[in-house]
BAMI-293363 format. One line per field, with one value per residue (C-alpha): x negated, y, z; residue number from 1; residue in three letters. Coordinates in nm, 3 decimals, always signed. Example, Ala and Ser with C-alpha at 12.3 -4.5 7.8 and 13.67 -1.06 7.14 Angstrom:
// BAMI-293363
c1: [-1.230 -1.367]
c2: [-0.450 -0.106]
c3: [+0.780 +0.714]
pos: [1 2]
code: [Ala Ser]
//
This chain:
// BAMI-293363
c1: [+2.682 +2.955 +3.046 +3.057 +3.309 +3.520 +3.511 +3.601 +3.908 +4.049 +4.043 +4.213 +4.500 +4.545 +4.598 +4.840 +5.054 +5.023 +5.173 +5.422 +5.542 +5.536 +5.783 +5.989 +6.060 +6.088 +6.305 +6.556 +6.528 +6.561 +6.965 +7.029 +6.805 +6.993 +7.325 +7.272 +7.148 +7.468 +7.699 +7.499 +7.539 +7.803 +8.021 +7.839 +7.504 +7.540 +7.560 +7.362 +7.096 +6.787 +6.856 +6.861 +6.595 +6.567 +6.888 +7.076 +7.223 +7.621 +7.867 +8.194 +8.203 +8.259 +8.498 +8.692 +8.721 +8.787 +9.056 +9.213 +9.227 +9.240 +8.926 +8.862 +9.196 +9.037 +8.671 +8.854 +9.044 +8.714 +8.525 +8.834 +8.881 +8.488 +8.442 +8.679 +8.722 +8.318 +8.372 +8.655 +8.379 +8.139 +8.368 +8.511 +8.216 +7.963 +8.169 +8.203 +7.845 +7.739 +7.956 +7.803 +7.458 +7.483 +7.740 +7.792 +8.120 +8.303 +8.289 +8.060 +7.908 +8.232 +8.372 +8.058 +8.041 +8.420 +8.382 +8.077 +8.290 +8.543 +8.238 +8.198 +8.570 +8.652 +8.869 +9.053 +9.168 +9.296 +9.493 +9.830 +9.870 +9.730 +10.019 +10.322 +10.178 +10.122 +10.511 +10.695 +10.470 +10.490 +10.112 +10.086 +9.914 +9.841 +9.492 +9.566 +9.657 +9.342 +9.124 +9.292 +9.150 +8.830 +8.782 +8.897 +8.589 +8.316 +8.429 +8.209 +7.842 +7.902 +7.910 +7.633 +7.410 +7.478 +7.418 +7.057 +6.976 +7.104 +6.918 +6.592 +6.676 +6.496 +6.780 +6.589 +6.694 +7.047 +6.957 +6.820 +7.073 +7.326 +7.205 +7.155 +7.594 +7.623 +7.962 +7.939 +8.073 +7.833 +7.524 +7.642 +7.674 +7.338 +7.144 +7.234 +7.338 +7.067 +6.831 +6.991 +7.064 +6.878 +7.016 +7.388 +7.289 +7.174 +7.500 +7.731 +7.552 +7.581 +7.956 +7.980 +7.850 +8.020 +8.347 +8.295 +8.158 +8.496 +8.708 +8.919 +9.078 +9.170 +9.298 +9.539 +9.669 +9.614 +9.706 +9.790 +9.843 +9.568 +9.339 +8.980 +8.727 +8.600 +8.961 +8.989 +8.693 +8.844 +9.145 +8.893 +8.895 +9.152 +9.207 +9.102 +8.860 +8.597 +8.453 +8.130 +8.052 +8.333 +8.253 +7.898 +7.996 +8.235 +7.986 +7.720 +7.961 +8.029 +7.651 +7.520 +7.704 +7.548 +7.237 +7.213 +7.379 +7.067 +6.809 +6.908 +6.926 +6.615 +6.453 +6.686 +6.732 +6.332 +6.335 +6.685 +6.574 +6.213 +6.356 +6.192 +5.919 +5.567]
c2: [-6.091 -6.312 -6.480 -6.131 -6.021 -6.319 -6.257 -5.929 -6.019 -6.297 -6.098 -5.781 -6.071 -6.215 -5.859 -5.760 -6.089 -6.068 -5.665 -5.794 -6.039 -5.794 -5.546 -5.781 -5.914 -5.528 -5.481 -5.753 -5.760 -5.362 -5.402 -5.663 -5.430 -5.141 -5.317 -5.497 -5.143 -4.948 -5.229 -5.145 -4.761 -4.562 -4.432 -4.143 -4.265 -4.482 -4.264 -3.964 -3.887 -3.937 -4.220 -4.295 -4.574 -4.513 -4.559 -4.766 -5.049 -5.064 -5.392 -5.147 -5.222 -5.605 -5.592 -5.340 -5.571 -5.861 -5.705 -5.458 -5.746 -6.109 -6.156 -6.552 -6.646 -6.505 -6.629 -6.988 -6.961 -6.865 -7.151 -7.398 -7.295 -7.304 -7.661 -7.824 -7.650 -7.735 -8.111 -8.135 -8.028 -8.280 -8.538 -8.483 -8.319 -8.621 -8.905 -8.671 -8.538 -8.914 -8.979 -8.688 -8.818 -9.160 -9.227 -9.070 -9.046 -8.846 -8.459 -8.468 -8.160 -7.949 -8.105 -7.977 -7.654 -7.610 -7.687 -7.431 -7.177 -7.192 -7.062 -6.787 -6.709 -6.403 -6.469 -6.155 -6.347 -6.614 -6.490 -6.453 -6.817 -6.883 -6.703 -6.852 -7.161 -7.167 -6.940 -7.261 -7.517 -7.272 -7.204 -6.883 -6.746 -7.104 -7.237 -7.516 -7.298 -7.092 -7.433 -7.534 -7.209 -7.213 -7.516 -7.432 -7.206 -7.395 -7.789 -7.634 -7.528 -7.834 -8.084 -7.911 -7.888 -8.276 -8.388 -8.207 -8.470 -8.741 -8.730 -8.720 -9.062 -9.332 -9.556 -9.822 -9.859 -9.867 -10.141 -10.348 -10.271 -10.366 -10.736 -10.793 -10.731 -10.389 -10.177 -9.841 -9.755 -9.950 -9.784 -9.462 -9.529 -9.692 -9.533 -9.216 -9.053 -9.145 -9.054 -8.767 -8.632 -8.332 -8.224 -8.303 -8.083 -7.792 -7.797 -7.783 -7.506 -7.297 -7.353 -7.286 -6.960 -6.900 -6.968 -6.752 -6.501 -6.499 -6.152 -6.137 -6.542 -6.392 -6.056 -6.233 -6.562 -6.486 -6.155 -6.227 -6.571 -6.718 -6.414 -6.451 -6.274 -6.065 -5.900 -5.863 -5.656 -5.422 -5.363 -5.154 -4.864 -4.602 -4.337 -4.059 -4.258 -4.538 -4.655 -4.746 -4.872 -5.183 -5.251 -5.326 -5.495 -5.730 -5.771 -5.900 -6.129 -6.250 -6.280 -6.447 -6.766 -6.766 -6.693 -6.938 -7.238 -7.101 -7.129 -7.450 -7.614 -7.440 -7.758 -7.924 -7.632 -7.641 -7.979 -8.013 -7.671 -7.820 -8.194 -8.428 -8.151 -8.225]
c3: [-0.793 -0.988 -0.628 -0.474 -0.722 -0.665 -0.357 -0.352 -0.629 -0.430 -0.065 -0.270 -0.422 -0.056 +0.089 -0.186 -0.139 +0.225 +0.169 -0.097 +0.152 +0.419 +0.246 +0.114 +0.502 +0.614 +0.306 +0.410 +0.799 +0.821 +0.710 +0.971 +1.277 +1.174 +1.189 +1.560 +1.664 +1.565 +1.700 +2.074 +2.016 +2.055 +1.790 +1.727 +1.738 +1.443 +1.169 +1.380 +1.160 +1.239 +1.377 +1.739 +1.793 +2.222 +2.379 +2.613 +2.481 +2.518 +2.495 +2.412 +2.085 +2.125 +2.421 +2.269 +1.912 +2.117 +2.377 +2.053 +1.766 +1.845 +1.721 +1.844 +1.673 +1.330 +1.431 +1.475 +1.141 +0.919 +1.094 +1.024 +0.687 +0.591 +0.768 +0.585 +0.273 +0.251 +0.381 +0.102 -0.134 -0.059 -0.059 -0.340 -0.561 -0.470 -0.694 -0.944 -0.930 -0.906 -1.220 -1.418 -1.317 -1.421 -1.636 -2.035 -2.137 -2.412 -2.350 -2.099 -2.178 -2.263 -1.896 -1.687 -1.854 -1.794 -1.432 -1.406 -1.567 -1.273 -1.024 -1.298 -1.272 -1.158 -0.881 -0.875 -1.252 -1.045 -0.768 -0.901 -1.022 -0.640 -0.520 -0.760 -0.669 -0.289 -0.229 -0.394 -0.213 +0.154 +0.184 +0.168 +0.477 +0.594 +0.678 +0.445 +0.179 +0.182 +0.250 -0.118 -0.251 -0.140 -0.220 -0.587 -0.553 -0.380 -0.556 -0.885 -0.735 -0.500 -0.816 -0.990 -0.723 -0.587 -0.959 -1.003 -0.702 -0.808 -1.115 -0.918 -0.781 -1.026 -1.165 -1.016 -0.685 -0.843 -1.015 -0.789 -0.531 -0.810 -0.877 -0.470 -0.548 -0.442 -0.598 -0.730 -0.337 -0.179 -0.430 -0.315 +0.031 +0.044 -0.176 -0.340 +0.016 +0.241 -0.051 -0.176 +0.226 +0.223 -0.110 -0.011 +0.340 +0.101 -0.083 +0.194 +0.340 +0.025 +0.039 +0.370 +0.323 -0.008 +0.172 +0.502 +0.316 +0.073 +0.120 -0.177 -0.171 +0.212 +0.193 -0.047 +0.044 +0.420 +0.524 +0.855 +1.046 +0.890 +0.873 +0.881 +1.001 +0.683 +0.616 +1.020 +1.002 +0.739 +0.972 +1.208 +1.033 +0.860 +0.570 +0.887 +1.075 +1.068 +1.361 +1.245 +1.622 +1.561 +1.248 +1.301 +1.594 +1.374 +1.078 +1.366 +1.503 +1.059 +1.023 +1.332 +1.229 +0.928 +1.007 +1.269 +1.043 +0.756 +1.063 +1.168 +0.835 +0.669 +0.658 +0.485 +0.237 +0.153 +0.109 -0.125 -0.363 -0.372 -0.464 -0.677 -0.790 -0.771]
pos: [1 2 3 4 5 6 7 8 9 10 11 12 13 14 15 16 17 18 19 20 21 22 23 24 25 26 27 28 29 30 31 32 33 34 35 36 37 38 39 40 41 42 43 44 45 46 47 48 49 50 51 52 53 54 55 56 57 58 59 60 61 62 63 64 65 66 67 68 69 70 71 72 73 74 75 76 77 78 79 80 81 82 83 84 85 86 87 88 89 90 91 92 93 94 95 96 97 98 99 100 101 102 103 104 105 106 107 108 109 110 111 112 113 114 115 116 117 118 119 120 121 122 123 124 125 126 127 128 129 130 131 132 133 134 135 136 137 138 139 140 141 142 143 144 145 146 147 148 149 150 151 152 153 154 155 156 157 158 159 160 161 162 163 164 165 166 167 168 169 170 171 172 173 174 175 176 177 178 179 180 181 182 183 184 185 186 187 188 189 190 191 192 193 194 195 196 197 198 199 200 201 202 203 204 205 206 207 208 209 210 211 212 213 214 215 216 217 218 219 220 221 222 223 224 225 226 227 228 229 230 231 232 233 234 235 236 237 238 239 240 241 242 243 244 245 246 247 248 249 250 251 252 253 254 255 256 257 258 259 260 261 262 263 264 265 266 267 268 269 270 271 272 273 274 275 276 277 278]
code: [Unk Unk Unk Unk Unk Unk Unk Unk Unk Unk Unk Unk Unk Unk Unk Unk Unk Unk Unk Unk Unk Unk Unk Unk Unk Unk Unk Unk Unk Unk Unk Unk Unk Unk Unk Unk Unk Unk Unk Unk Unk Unk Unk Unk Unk Unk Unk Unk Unk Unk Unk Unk Unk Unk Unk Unk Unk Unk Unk Unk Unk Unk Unk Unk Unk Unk Unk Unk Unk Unk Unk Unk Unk Unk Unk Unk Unk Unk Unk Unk Unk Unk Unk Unk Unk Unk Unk Unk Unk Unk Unk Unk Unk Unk Unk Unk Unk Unk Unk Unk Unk Unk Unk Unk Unk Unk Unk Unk Unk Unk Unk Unk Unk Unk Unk Unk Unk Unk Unk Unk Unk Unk Unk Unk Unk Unk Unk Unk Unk Unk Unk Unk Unk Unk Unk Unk Unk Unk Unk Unk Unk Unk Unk Unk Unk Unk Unk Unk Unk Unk Unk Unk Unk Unk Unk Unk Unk Unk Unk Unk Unk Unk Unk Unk Unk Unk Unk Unk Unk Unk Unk Unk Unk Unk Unk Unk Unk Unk Unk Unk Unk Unk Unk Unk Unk Unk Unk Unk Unk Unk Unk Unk Unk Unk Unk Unk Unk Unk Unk Unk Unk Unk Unk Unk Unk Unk Unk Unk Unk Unk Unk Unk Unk Unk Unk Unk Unk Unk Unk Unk Unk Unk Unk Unk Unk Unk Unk Unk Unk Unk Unk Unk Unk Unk Unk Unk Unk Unk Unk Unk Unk Unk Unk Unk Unk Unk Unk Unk Unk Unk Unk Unk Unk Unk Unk Unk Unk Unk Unk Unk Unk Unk Unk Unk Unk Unk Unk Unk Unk Unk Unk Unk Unk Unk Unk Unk Unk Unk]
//
């Protein structure tokens, strides 16, 4: 009777995490469905309620996005600006992650706080000394000017998340690595980054993200030249009309990227959040 009733509990908790799960995936995926639909309906049929589920699938919106705005000039400048603003961050964040790691020094704690704190900036708060500083140096509306400021955002959550893995590495192989006469360089290069890989991996791909996905660094610093492809997307529609059609045509074309880098490097992500825990 006891087994029946465990039994009977432990099918009931399977089906309700099985229908958790389940509505948590319809919950998320339903945004993304709804937006690839609209981008192959016509204008319309996007916002006709209810919603058109049968219909025949239309390209207009992209060629139209594509031949209107120059959209693979702005597709060209996020992907430049997010590849090496987030290669800028590794580089720099992984000596200085390695260095909070290892190494105690005075005001340690007030120093990795303060850099934390930048992340939790607002960055509306920061734009104007962004713009005094990039008209006297000539990068405004430059992709190097806007690489500088996102990496001013990413550097932070780059360095915090590189450190947590370091820490996982036992101080060990350091050690030995340091009497066989390896440098701090050489202990990095040897064994904190082939160690540490999928950790560094799941770093650069939130900071990829964090920098494609930035709207407000953009509309700002690069208004035009070096426009990317969240602020080209608000260009599509007007005070009189919005042409839902293009815009879910352009927020496709933002997302697939991401989704695809996420996809691709979803092993390395389980394996750098799930570091060094048992």
């Amino acid at each position: 009777m006891v087994n029946a009733k465990q039994r009977v509990a432990k099918t009931a908790g399977t089906i309700v995490r099985y229908a958790a799960g389940a509505a948590a995936i319809v919950f998320f995926v339903f945004p993304l469905v709804w937006l690839l639909k609209a981008s192959f309906n016509k204008p319309i049929d996007a916002i006709t309620l209810p919603p058109v589920w049968i219909f025949r699938p239309m390209i207009n919106n992209y060629l139209e996005i594509f031949r209107g705005e120059p959209f693979l000039r702005f597709l060209k400048n996020s992907v430049l600006v997010s590849s090496f603003s987030t290669l800028l961050a590794i580089v720099i964040g992984l000596p200085a992650a390695y260095a909070f790691a290892r190494h105690e020094f005075k005001g340690k704690s007030d120093l990795a706080f303060w850099i934390l704190s930048i992340f939790m900036f607002p960055p509306l708060a920061s734009i104007l000394p962004y713009i005094i500083l990039f008209n006297r140096l000539n990068l405004v509306d430059t992709i190097p000017g806007l690489t500088l400021a996102h990496l001013g955002m990413i550097l932070p959550i780059a360095v915090w998340l590189m450190q947590r893995f370091i820490r996982e590495i036992p101080v060990e192989l350091e050690e030995a690595a340091f009497v066989d006469g390896a440098g701090t360089v050489q202990r990095i290069l040897k064994v904190i980054i082939p160690m540490t890989a999928s950790g560094i991996a799941a770093a650069a791909v939130f900071c990829y993200i964090f920098s494609w996905n930035d709207f407000i660094f953009a509309l700002v610093l690069a208004p035009v030249s070096a426009k990317t492809l969240p602020v080209a997307s608000v260009s599509l529609s007007s005070w009189a009309y919005i042409n839902w059609g293009k815009i879910s045509a352009a927020s496709v074309i933002i997302t697939f990227p991401v989704l695809v880098l996420i996809f691709g490097a979803r092993k390395y992500l389980v394996r750098g959040f799930t570091f060094g825990l048992k």
